[in-house]
KESE-143721 format. One record per residue: residue in three letters; residue number from 1; y, z, x of N, C-alpha, C in turn. Coordinates in Angstrom, 1 decimal. Layout:
N
roza rest = Ala	nr = NUM	n_yy = Y	n_zz = Z	n_xx = X	ca_yy = Y	ca_zz = Z	ca_xx = X	c_yy = Y	c_zz = Z	c_xx = X .
...
//
This chain:
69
roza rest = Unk	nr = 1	n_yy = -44.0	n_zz = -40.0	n_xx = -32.4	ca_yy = -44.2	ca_zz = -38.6	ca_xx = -32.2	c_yy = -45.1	c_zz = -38.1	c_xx = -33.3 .
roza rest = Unk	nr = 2	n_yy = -46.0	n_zz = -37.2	n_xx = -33.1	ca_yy = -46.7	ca_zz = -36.7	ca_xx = -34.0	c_yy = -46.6	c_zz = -34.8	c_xx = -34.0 .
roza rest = Unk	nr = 3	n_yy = -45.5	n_zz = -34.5	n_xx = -34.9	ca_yy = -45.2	ca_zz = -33.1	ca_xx = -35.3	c_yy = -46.2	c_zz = -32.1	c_xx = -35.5 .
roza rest = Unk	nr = 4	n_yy = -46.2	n_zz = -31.0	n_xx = -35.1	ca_yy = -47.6	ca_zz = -30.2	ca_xx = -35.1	c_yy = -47.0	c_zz = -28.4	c_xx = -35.0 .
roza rest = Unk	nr = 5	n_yy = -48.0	n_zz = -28.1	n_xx = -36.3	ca_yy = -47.0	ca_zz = -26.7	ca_xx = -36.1	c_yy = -48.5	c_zz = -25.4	c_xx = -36.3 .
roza rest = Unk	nr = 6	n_yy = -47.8	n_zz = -24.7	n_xx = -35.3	ca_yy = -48.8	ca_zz = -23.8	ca_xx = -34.7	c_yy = -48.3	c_zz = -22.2	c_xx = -35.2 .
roza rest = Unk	nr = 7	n_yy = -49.2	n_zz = -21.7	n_xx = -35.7	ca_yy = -49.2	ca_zz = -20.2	ca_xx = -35.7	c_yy = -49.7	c_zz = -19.5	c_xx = -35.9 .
roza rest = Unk	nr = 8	n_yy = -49.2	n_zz = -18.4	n_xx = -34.7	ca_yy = -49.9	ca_zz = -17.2	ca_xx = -33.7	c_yy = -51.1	c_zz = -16.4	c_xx = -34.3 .
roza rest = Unk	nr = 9	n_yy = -52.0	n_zz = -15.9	n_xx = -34.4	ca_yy = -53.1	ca_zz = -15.8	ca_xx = -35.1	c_yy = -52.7	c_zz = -14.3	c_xx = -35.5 .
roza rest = Unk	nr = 10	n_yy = -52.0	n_zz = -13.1	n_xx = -34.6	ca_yy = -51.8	ca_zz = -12.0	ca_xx = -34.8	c_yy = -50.4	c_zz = -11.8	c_xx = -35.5 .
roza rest = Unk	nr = 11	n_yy = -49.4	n_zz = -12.6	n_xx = -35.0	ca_yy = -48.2	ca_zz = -12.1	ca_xx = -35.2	c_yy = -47.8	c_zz = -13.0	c_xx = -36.7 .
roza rest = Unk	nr = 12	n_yy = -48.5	n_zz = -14.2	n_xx = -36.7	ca_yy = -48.0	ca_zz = -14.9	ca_xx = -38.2	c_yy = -46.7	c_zz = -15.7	c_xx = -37.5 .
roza rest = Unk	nr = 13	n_yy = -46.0	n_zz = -16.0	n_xx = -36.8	ca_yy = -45.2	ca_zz = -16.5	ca_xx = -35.8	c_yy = -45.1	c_zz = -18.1	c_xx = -36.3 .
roza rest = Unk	nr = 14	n_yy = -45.2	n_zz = -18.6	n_xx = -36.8	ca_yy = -44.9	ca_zz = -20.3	ca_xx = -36.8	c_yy = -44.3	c_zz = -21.0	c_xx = -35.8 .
roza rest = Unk	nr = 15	n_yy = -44.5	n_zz = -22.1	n_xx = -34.9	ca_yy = -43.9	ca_zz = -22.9	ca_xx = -34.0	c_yy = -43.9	c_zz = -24.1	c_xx = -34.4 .
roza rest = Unk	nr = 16	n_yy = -43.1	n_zz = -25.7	n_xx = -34.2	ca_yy = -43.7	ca_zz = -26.3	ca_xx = -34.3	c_yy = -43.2	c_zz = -27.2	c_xx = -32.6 .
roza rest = Unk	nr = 17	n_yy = -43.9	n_zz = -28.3	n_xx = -32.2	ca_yy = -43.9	ca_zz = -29.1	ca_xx = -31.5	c_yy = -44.2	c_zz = -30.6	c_xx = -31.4 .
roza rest = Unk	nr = 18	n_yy = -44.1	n_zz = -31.4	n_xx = -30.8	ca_yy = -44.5	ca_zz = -33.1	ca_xx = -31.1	c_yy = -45.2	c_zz = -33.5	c_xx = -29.7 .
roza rest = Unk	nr = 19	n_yy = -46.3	n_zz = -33.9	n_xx = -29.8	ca_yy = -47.2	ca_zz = -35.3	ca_xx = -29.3	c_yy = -46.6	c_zz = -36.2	c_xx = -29.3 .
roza rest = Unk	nr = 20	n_yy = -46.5	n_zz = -36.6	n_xx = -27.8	ca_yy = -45.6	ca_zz = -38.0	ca_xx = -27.4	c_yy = -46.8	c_zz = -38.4	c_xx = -26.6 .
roza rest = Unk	nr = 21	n_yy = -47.7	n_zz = -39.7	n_xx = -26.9	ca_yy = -48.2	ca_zz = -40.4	ca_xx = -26.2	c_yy = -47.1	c_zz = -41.7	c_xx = -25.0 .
roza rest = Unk	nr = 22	n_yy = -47.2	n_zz = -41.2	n_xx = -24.4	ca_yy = -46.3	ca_zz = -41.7	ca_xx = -23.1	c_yy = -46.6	c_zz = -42.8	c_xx = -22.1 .
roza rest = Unk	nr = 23	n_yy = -46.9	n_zz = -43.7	n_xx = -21.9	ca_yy = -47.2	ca_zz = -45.0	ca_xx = -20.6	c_yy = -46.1	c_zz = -45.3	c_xx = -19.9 .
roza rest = Unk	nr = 24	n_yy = -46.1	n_zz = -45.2	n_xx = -18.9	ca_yy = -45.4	ca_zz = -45.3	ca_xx = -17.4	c_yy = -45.3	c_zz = -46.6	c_xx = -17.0 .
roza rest = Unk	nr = 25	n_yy = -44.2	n_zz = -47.3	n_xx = -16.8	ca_yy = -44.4	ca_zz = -48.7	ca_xx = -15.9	c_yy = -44.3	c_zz = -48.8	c_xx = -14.6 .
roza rest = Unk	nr = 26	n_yy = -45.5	n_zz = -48.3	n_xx = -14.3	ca_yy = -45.9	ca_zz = -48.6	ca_xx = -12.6	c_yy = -46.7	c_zz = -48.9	c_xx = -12.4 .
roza rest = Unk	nr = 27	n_yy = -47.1	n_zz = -49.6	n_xx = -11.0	ca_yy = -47.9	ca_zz = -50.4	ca_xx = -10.9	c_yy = -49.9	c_zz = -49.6	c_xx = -10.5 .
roza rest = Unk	nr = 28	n_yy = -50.5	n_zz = -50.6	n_xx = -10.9	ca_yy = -51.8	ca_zz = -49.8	ca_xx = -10.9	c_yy = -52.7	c_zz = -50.0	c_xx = -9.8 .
roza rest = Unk	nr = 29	n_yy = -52.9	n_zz = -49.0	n_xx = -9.2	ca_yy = -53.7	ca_zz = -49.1	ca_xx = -7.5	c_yy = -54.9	c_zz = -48.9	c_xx = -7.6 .
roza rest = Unk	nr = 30	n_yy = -55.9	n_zz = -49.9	n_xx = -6.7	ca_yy = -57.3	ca_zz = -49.4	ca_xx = -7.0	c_yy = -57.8	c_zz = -48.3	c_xx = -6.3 .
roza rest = Unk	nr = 31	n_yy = -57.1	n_zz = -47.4	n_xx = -5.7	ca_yy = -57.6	ca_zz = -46.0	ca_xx = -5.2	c_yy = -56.8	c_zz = -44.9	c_xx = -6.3 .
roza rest = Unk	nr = 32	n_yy = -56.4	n_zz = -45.4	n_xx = -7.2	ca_yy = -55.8	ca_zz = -44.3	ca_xx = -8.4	c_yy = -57.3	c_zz = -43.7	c_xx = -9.5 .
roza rest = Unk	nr = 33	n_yy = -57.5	n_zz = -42.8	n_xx = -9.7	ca_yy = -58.1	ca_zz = -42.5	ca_xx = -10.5	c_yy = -57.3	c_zz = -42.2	c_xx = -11.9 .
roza rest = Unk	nr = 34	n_yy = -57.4	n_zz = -42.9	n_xx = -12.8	ca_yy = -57.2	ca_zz = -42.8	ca_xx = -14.6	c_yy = -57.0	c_zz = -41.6	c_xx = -14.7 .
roza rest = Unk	nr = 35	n_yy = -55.4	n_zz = -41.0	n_xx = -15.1	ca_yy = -55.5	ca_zz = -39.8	ca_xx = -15.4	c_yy = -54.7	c_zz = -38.7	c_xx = -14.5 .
roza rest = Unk	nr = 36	n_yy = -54.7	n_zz = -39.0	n_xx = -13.1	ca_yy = -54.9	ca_zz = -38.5	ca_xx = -11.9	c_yy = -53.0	c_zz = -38.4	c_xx = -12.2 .
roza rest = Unk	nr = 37	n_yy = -52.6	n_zz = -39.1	n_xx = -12.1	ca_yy = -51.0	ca_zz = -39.7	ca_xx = -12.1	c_yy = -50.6	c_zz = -39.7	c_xx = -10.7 .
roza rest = Unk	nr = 38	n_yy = -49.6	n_zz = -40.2	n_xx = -10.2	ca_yy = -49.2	ca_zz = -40.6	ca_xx = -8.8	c_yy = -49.8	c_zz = -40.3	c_xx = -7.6 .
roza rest = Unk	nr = 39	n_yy = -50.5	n_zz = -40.7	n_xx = -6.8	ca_yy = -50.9	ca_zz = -40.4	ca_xx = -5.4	c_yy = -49.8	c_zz = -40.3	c_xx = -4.7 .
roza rest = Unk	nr = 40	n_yy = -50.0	n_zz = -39.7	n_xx = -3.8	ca_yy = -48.4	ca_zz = -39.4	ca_xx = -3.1	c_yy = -48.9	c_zz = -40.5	c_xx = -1.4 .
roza rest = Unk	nr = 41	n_yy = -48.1	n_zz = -41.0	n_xx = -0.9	ca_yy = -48.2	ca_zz = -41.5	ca_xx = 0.0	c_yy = -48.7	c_zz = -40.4	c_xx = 1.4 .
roza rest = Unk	nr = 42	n_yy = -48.1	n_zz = -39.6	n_xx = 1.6	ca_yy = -48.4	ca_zz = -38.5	ca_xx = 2.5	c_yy = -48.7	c_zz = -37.4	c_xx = 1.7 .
roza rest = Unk	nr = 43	n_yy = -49.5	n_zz = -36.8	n_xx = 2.5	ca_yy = -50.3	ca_zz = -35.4	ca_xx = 1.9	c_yy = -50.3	c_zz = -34.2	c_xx = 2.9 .
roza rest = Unk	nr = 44	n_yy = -49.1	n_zz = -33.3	n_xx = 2.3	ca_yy = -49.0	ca_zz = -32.7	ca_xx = 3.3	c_yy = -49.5	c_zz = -31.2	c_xx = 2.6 .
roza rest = Unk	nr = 45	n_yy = -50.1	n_zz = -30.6	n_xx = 3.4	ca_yy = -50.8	ca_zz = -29.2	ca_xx = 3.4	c_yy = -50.0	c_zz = -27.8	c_xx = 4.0 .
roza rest = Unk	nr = 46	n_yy = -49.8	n_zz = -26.9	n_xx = 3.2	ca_yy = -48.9	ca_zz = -26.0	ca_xx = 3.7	c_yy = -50.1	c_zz = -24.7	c_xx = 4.1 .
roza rest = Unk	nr = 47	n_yy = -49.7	n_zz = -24.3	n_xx = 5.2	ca_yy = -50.8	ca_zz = -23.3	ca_xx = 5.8	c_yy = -50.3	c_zz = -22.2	c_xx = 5.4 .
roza rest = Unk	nr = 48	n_yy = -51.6	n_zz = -21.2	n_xx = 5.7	ca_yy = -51.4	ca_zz = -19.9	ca_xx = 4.9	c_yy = -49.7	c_zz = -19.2	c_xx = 6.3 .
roza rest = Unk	nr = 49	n_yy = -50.6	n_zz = -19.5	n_xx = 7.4	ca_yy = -49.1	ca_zz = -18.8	ca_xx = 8.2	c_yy = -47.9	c_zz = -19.2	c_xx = 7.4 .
roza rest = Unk	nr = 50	n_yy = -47.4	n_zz = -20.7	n_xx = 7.5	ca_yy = -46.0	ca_zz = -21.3	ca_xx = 6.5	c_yy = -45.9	c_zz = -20.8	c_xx = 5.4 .
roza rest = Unk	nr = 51	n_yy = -47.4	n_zz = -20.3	n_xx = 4.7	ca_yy = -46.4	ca_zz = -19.4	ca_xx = 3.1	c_yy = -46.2	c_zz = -17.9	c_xx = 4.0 .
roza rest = Unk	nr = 52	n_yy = -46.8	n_zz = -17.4	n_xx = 4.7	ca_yy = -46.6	ca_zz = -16.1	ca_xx = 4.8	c_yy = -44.8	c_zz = -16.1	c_xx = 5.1 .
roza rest = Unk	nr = 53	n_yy = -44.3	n_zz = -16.9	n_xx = 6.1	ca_yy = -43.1	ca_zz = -17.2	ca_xx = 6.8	c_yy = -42.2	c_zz = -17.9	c_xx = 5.7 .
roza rest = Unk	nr = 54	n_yy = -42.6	n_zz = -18.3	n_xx = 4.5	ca_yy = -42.0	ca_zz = -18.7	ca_xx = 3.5	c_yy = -41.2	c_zz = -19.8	c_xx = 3.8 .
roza rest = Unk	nr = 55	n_yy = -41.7	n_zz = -20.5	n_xx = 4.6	ca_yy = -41.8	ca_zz = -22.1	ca_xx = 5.3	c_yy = -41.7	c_zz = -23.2	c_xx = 4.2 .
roza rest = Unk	nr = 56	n_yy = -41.2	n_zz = -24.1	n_xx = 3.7	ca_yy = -41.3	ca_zz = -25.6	ca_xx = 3.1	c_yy = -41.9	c_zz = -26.0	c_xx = 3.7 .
roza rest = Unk	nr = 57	n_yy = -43.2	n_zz = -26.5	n_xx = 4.1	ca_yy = -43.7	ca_zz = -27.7	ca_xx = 4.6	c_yy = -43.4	c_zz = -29.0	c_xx = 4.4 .
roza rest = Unk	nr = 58	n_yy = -43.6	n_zz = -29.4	n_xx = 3.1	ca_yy = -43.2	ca_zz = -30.3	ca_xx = 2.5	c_yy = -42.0	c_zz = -31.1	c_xx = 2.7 .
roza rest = Unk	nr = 59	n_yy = -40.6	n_zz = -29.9	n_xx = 2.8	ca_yy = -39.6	ca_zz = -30.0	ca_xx = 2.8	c_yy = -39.3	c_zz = -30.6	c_xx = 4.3 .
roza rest = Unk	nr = 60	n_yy = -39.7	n_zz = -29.9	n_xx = 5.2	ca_yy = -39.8	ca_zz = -29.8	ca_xx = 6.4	c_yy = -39.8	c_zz = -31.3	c_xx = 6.9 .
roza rest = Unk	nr = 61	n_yy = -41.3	n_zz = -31.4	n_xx = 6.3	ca_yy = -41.9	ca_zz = -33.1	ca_xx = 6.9	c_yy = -40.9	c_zz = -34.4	c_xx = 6.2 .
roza rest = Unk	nr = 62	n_yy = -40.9	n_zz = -33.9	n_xx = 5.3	ca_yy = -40.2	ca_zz = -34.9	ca_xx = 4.6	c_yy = -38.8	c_zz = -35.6	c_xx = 5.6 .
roza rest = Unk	nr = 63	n_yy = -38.2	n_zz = -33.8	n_xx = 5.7	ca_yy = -36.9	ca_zz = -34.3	ca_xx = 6.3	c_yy = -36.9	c_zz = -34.9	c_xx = 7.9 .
roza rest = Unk	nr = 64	n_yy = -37.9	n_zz = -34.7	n_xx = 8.6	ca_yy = -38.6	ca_zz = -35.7	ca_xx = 10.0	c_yy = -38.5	c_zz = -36.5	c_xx = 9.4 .
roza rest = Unk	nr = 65	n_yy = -39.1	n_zz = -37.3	n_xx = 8.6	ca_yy = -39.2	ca_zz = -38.5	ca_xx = 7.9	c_yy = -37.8	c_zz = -39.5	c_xx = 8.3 .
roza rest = Unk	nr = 66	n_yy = -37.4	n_zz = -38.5	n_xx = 7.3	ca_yy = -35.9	ca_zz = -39.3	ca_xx = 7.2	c_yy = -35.2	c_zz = -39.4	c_xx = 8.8 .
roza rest = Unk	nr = 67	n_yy = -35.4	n_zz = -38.4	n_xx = 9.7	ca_yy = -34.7	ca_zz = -38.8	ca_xx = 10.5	c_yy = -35.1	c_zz = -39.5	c_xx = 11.5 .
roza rest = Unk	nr = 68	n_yy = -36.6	n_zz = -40.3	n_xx = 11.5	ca_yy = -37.3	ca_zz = -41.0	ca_xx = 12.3	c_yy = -37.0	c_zz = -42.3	c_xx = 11.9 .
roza rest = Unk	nr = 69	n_yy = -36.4	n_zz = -42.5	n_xx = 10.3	ca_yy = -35.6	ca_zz = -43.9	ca_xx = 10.4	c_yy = -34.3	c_zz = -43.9	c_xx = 10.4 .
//
């Protein structure tokens, strides 16, 4: 960890915080782009009607999912 302390340019405020350089053990796909982090298997798109109706899409599909196996 690398400690790092910040303060507010107006208020004089001091913070500090830590830099964690982090690597994940999973495996690496050649449709992943460096950086990107997880591709999700399904890509589901929530329509503007489902936010208006304040709909889960996501939620929704997911739980078809489960019940199709």
């Amino acid at each position: 960890m690398t400690p790092i302390e910040y303060e507010l340019p107006n208020t004089k405020i001091k913070t500090q915080f830590s830099i964690v350089n982090l690597e994940q053990d999973v495996p690496k796909k050649a449709n992943q782009i460096f950086g990107r982090g997880i591709i999700p298997d399904h890509e589901i798109l929530q329509t503007f009607e489902d936010f208006m109706k304040n709909r889960d899409t996501q939620l929704e599909y997911t739980l078809k999912l489960i019940e199709q196996k």
